[in-house]
ROSEMI-967409 format. One line per 10 residues: number of its first residue (from 1); their letters; for each residue z, y, x negated of C-alpha. Coordinates in steps of 0.1 Angstrom, whole numbers, plus 5000, padded with zeros to 4 digits. Layout:
// ROSEMI-967409
NUM> a> Z Y X  ...
// end
This chain:
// ROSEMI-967409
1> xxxxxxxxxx> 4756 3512 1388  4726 3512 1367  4735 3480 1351  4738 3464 1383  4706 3481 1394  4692 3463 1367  4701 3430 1374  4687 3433 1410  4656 3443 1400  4652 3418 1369
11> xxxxxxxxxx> 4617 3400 1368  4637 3367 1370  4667 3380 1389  4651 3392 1417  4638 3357 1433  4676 3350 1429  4681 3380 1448  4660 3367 1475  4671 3334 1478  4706 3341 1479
21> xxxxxxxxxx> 4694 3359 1513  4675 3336 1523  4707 3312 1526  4731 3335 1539  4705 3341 1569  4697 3302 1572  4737 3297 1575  4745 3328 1597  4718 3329 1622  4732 3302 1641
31> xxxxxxxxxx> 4764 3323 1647  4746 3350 1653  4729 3337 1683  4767 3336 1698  4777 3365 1697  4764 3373 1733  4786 3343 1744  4814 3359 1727  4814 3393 1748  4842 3400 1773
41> xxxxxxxxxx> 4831 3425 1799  4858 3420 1819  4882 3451 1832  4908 3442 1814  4894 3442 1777  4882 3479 1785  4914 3494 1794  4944 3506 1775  4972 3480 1766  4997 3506 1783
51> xxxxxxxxxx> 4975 3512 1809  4995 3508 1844  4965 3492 1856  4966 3462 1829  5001 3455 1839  4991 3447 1871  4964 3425 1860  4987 3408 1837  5015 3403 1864  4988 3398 1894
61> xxxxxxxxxx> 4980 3364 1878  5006 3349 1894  4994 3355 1925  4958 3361 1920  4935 3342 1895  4924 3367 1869  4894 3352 1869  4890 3360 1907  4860 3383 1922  4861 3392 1958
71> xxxxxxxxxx> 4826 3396 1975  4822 3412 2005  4794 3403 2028  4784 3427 2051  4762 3417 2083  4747 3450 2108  4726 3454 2139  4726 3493 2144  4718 3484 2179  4754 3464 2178
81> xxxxxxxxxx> 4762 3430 2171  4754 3403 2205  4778 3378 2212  4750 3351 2190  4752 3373 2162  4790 3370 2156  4789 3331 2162  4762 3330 2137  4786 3352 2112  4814 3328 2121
91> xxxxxxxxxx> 4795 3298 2111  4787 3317 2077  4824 3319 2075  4829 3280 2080  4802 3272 2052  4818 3302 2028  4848 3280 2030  4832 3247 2013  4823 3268 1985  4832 3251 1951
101> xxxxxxxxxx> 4839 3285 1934  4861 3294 1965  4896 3308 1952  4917 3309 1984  4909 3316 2020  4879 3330 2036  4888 3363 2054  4869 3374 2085  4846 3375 2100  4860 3414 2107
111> xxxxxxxxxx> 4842 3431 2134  4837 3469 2130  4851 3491 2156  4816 3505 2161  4802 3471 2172  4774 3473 2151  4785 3455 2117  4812 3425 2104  4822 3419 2073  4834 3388 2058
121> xxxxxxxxxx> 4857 3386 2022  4851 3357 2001  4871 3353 1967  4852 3334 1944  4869 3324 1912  4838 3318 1880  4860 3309 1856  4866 3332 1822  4831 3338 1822  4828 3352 1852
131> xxxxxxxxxx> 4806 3388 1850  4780 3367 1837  4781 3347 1865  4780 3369 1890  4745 3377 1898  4742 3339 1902  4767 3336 1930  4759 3367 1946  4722 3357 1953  4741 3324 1963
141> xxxxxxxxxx> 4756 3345 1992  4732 3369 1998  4705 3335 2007  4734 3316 2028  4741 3347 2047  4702 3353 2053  4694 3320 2063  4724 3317 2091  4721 3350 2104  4682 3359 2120
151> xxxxxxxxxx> 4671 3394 2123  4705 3407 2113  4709 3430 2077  4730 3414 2054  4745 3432 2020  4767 3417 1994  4788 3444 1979  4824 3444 1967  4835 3438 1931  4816 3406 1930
161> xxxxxxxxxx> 4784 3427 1941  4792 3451 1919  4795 3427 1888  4763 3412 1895  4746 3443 1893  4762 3452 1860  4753 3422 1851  4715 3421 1860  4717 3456 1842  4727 3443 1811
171> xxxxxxxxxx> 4710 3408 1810  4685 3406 1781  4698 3441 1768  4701 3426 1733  4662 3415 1735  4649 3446 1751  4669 3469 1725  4655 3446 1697  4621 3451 1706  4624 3483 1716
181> xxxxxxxxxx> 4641 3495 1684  4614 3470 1662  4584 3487 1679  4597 3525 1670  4605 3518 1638  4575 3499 1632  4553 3528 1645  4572 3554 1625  4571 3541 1596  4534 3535 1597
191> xxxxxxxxxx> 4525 3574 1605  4553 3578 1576  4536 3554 1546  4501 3550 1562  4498 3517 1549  4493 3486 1570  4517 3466 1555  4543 3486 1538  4565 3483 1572  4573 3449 1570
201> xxxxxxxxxx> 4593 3449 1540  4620 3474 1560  4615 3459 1593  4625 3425 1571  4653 3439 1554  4666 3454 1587  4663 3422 1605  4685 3408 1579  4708 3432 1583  4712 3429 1620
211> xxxxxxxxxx> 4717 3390 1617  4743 3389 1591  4759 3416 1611  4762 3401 1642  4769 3365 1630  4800 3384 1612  4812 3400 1641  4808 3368 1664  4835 3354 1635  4861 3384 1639
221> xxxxxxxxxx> 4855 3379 1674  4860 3344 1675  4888 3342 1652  4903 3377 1653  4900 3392 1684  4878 3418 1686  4867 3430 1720  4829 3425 1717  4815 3440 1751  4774 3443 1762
231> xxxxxxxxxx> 4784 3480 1751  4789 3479 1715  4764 3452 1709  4738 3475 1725  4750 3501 1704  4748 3474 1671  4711 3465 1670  4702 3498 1673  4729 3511 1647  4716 3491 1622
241> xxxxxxxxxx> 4676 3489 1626  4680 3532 1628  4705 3536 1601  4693 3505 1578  4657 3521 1576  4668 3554 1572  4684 3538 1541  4650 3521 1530  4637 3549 1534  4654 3565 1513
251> xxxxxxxxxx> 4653 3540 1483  4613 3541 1488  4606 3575 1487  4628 3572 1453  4607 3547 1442  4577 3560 1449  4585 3591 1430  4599 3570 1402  4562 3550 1403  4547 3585 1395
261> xxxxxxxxxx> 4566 3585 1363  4567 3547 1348  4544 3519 1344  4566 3494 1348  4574 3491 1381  4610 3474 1375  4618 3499 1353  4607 3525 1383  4628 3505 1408  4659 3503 1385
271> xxxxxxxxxx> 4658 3540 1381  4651 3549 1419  4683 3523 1424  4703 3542 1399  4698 3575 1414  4692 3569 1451  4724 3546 1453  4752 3569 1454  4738 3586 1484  4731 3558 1504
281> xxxxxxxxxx> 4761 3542 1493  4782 3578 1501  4764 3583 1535  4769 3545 1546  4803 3548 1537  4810 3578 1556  4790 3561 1588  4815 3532 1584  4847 3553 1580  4844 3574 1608
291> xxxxxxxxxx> 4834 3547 1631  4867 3530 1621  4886 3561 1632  4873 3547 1667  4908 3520 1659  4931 3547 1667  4913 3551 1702  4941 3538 1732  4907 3522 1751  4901 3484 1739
301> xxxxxxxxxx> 4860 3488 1742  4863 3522 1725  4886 3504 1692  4861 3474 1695  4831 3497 1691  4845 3508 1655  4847 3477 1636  4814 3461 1650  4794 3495 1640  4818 3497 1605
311> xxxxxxxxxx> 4803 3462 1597  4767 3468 1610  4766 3499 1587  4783 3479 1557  4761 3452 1559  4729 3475 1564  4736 3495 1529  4740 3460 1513  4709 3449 1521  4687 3477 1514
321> xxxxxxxxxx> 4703 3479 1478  4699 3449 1472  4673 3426 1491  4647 3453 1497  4646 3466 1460  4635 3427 1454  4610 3425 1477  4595 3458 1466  4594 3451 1430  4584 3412 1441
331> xxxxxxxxxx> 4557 3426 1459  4543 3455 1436  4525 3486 1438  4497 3474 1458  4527 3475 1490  4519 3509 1492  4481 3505 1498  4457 3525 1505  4480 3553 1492  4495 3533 1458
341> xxxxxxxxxx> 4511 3560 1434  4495 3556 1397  4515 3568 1365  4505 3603 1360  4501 3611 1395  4511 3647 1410  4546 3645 1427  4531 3658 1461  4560 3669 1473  4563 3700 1448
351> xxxxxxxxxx> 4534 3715 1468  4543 3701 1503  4555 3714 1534  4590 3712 1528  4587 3734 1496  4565 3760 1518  4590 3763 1544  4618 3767 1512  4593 3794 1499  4601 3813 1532
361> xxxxxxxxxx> 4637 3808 1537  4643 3822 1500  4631 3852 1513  4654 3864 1536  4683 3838 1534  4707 3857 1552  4687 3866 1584  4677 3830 1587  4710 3811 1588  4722 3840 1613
371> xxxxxxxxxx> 4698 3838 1635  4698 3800 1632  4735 3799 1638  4730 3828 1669  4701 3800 1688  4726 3775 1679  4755 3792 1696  4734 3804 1727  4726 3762 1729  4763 3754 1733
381> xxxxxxxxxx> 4768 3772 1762  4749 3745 1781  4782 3724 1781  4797 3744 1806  4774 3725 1832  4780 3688 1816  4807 3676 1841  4819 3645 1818  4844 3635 1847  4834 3602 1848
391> xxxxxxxxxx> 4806 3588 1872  4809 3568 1905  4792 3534 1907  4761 3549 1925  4759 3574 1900  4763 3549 1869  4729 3534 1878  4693 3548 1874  4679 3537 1908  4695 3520 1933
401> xxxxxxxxxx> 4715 3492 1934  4719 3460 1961  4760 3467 1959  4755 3504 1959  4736 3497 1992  4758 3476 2002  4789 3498 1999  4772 3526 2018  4765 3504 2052  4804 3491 2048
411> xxxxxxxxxx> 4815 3527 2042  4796 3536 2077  4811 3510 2098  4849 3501 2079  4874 3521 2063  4857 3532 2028  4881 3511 2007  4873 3475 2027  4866 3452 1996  4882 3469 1971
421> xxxxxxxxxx> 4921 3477 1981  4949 3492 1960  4973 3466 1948  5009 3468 1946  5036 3447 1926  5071 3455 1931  5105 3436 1929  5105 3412 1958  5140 3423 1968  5129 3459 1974
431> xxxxxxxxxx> 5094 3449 1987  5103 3460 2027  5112 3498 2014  5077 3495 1989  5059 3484 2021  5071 3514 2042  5065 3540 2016  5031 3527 2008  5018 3527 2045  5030 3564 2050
441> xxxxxxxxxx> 5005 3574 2019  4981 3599 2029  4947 3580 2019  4956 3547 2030  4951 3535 2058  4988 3519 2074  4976 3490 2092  4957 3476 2060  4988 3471 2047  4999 3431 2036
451> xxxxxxxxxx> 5025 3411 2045  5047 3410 2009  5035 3379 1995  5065 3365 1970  5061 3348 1941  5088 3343 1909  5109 3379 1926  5078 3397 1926  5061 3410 1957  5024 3416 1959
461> xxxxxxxxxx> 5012 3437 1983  4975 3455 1993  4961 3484 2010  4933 3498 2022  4915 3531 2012  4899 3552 2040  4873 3571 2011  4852 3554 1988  4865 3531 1959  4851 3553 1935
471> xxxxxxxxxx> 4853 3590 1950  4876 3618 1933  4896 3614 1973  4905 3581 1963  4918 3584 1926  4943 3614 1939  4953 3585 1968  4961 3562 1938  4979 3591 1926  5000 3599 1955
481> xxxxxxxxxx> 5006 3558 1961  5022 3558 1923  5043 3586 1931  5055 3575 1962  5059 3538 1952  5077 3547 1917  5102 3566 1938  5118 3537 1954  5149 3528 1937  5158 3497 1915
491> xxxxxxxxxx> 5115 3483 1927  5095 3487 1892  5067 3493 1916  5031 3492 1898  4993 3503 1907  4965 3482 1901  4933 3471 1918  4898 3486 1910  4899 3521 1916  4934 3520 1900
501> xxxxxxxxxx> 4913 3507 1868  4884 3530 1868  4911 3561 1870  4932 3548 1842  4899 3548 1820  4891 3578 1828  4922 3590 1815  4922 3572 1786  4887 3583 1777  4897 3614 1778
511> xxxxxxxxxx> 4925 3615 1758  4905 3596 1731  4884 3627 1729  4913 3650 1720  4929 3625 1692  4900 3607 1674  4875 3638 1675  4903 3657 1647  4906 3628 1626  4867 3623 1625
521> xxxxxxxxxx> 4865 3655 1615  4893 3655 1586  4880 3620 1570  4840 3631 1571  4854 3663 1555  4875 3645 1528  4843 3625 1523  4826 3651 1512  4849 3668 1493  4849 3638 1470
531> xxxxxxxxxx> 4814 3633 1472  4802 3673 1462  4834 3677 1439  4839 3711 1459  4854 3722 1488  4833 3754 1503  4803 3731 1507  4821 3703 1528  4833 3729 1549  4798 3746 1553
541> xxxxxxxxxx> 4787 3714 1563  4813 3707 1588  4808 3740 1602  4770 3729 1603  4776 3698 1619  4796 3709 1649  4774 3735 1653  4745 3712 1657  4768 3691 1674  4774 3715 1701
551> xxxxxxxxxx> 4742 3728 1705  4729 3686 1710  4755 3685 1736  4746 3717 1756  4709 3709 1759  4713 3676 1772  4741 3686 1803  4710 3708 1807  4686 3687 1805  4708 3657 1824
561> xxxxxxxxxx> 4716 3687 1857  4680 3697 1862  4658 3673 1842  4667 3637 1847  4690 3650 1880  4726 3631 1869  4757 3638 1887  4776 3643 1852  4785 3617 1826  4810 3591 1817
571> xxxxxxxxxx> 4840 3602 1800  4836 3584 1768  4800 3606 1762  4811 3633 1742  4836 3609 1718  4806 3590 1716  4781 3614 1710  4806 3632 1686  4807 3603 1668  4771 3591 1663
581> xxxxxxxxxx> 4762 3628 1653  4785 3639 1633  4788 3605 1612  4748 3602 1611  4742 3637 1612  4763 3640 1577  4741 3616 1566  4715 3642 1562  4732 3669 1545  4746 3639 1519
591> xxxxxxxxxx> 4708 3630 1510  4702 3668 1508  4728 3681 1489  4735 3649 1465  4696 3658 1456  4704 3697 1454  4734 3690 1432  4717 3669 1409  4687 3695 1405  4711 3723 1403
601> xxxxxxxxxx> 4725 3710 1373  4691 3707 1355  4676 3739 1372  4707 3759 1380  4716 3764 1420  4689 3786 1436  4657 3765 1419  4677 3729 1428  4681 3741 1465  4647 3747 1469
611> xxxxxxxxxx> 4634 3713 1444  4663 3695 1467  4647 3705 1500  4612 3695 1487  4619 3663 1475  4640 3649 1503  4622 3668 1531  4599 3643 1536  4623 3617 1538  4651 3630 1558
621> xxxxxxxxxx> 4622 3641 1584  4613 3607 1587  4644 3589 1585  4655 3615 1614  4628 3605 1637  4635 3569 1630  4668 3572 1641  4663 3594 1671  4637 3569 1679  4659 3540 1685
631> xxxxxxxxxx> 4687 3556 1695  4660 3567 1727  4655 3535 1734  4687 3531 1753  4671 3550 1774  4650 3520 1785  4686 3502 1805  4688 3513 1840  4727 3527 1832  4729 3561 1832
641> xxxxxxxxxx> 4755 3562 1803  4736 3546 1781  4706 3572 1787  4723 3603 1785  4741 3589 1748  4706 3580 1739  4687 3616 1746  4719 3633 1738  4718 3615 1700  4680 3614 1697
651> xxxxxxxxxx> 4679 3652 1701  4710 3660 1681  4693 3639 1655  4662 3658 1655  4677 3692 1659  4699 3679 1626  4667 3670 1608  4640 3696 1621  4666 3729 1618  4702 3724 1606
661> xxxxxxxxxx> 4692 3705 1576  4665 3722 1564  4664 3752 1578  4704 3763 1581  4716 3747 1552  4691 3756 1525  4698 3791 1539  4729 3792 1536  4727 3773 1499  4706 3804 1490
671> xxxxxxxxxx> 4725 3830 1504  4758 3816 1493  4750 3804 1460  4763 3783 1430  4800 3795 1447  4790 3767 1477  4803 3741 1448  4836 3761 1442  4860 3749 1426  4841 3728 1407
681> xxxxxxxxxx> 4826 3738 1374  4788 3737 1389  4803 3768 1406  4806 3790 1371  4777 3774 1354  4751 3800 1342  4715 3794 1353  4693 3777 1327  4665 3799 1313  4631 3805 1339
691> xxxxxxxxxx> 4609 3798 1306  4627 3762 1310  4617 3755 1346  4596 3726 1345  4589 3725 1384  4570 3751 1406  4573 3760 1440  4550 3781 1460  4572 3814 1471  4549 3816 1502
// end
């Protein structure tokens, strides 16, 4: 590595450095700017392969397009409808009819028993990219339906209501993460150096970063087919700008201290390379690995997630080793102004905060990391009120929504699943018997029921549900309509339709959580094994890590019940939290103890914990707030999932940072050790001499 850190660093080499990324952006930022044309956001490339659900989008195509989105449009007069208001809802009907996008036949308009509302279905068919569409074609609707029909209230729900919504919620999500996530890091890491220009060379580099990523992914995408979603690419430019400057970071505050000690500042930078390398290098590699465990997850936007955050890491830890060393060494010590470090200079960290809080922990070792661990424990109790059951569509939104509105005016006047019925396919031949036992379902309502329509000795058939699309009453219907259809002999009956797919996710979210969670655990700990050469202080760490992991969690359900007010959280939160945590959160005790093992060997265990916690306190403080800072700025989309994984990682980030790191580890390092590197030799090697101590730390 040093040779190579020599070579990047080179006072000729480096422009080549520069230059070669210079090209590789100029050639991959076009493709880049497609990767939000490459997304699928549609049902199907969330759900399981197996998923009974996808099987009846995959057979329902030859009935239905796939590509078809039903809107409902729902007209009221709480004073009830007058004999000109339902000839002006017919006429609607007539012009719905003409629509270019039309895919089949207008239905309605449907009076409501009440009087006071009608409801009209149109399926509109936008082609493959149709969730993008949406919000166009509702507003289409919403203005026809306006125009026609006076004083009356008119709502656009349904699927296609629903889609434009998600839509609207996700439109310029890359841009507004982007700037979010620019702007925190930006401000961090000017408290952080306090120098006006220092920033720019990370921001650069992360920028970079971000680019190549997503002009990579667009090409496995494109060419390999991976399921890309507004989800993961959210998740990306965050990712990278939090993880990427952690990294730089890193490798500055190397530097820096490197500075303090040579005059020539290539020789400085080669050095900081040399010895800062492994752990960035270790930790990015451990960020990629366990996000690639996400491959063995059964939900297609879960598995997608892996790979696009494996290659935003990858490509992150490439560029700060190589493109940012350039720039710093291009640039020279006057980056660092007003604060530039001189040869000679005191290494402030020997006397900083980070070796005064050390000072303390060595006192009393033992009572710290119990009573750390005890406040810890108490923390996790909080999960008992988290609820991640899923949430309904009302729920899934911070405010309220024109569908969500929508759905509640049908719900009052029609059967509570009008818009969005339960499909079911079954063998034309048995489709009468399929028919009968579907109507007598408890849930459905009987006279919602379809004539069979036939196509290639399939039957398709639809139902209506009397709850709501997306209540827990209506998932056990779907239930019951599986059982009872899946009883009929020789009919290979299947369930589909929308709350069909939202169940089968929920499922398969949760059983995610039970496989991947294990095997996360097992690489990270592997990891580290090979990492520390030992095998007490990976599990330490572990043990560490779910702890903090735990306590993260049980704050935020708080925090989400009587804070922020959420019903509960999506299914996929604690996988995805677990995740982000425990692969980042690692991070942490890899810059810590990579330091404390390489001190420990020149100053035996207890003096390198205590050098180790000074040196990279600093740092890891730092590089924890950056991350938790742009991880909170998910919190600025109006989806309630994306908030509660954003609080839940920004505080498990801190709390990782502020207390496990520096405060549970270090005591557990002193209380455990030179055994914490069993079996390794470290473990038996005797302590140098005091009189050969060359650094001092304040004991107070």
């Amino acid at each position: 590595m040093s040779q190579v850190a020599g070579w990047i660093t080179h006072r000729y080499l480096k422009f080549a450095v520069i230059v070669f990324w210079l090209v590789v952006v100029a050639l991959l930022g076009p493709l880049a700017g497609k990767l939000t044309g490459a997304q699928d956001n549609e049902a199907k490339s969330w759900l399981p392969a197996d998923a009974e659900s996808t099987e009846v989008l995959d057979v329902a195509t030859g009935f239905v397009s796939a590509d078809t989105i039903p809107a409902v449009i729902v007209y009221e007069r709480t004073s009830g409808l007058t004999a000109d208001d339902l000839e002006a809802v017919a006429a609607d009907a007539q012009e719905f009819g003409t629509l270019d996008t039309l895919d089949g036949e207008v239905i309605g308009p449907i009076p409501s028993e009440d009087g006071q509302a009608a409801q009209i279905i149109v399926p509109l068919n936008l082609g493959a990219e149709g969730w993008n569409l949406a919000a166009d074609a509702v507003d289409d609707l919403r203005a026809t339906a306006e125009d026609g029909a006076g004083d009356l209230d008119v709502y656009v729900t349904g699927p296609a209501g629903s889609a434009a919504d998600s839509s609207a919620a996700f439109e310029g999500i890359d841009g507004t993460l982007l700037y979010a996530a620019v702007a925190v890091v930006i401000v961090i890491l000017l408290i952080t150096y306090r120098s006006p220009v220092l920033w720019i060379l990370p921001v650069l580099s992360a920028g970079v970063a971000l680019t190549v990523s997503q002009a990579l992914i667009y090409l496995l995408a494109d060419n390999y087919d991976l399921t890309v979603n507004a989800q993961s690419a959210g998740i990306l430019t965050v990712l990278v700008f939090g993880a990427g400057t952690d990294y730089a970071l890193l490798l500055v505050a190397r530097y820096r201290e490197e500075l303090r000690k040579h005059g020539d500042r290539h020789e400085a930078m080669a050095l900081a390379l040399h010895r800062a390398s492994p752990a960035i290098i270790a930790s990015g590699a451990t960020v990629a690995i366990g996000m690639l465990c996400l491959l063995f997850a059964t939900m297609n936007s879960t598995a997608g997630l892996g790979p696009v955050a494996a290659v935003g890491v990858g490509v992150a830890v490439l560029v700060m080793l190589t493109l940012l060393p350039a720039l710093l060494v291009t640039c020279g010590r006057w980056i660092f102004w007003p604060r530039t470090p001189k040869l000679g200079d005191d290494e402030p960290s020997e006397h900083g905060f980070w070796a005064r809080v050390g000072g303390r922990i060595e006192r009393r070792p033992r009572t710290t990391w119990i009573a750390t661990s005890a406040i810890l424990a108490v923390a996790c109790l909080g999960v008992v009120v988290l609820n991640p059951t899923g949430l309904t569509t009302e729920e899934s939104f911070r405010g309220e929504q024109p569908s969500i509105v929508g759905e509640k005016v049908l719900a009052a006047h029609f059967p509570g699943g009008a818009g969005s019925p339960v499909v079911v396919i079954a063998n034309a031949d048995q489709a009468t018997d399929v028919a009968a036992v579907f109507a007598q379902v408890e849930g459905i309502d009987p006279a919602s029921i379809s004539e069979p329509v036939v196509h290639d000795d399939l039957a398709y058939l639809e139902g209506t549900l009397t709850s709501a699309p997306d209540s827990d009453d209506a998932y056990d219907t779907v239930d019951r309509v599986r059982d009872a259809v899946h009883a009929v002999p020789d009919a290979d009956a299947l369930v589909g339709g929308a709350t069909a797919v939202n169940l089968d996710v929920q499922r398969a979210s949760a059983a995610d959580n039970w496989l991947i969670i294990p095997i996360i655990l097992l690489v990270v700990f592997l990891i580290l094994v090979v990492l520390l050469r030992s095998i007490l202080a990976p599990l330490v760490l572990m043990g560490t890590v779910v702890l903090s992991f735990g306590a993260a969690i049980g704050v935020s359900a708080l925090v989400f019940r009587y804070v922020f007010g959420y019903a509960g959280a999506d299914t996929s939160f604690p996988l995805f939290v677990f995740v982000f945590l425990v692969a980042l959160g690692i991070d942490y005790n890899i810059f810590l103890m990579t330091r404390v093992r390489e001190e420990a060997i020149r100053l035996g265990h207890r003096r390198g914990s205590l050098v180790g916690l000074a040196a990279t306190g600093g740092v890891i403080t730092s590089a924890g707030l950056v991350l938790a800072g742009t991880f909170a700025v998910l919190g600025t989309l109006p989806l309630v999932a994306f908030a509660e994984i954003g609080f839940a990682v920004a505080f498990g980030v801190l709390l990782d940072t502020l207390v496990v790191r520096s405060v549970l580890v270090t005591a557990l390092n002193l209380d455990i050790g030179k055994a914490m590197w069993w079996p390794s030799a470290l473990s038996r090697q005797a302590d140098p001499e005091p009189a050969h101590e060359k650094v001092a730390l304040p004991v107070a």
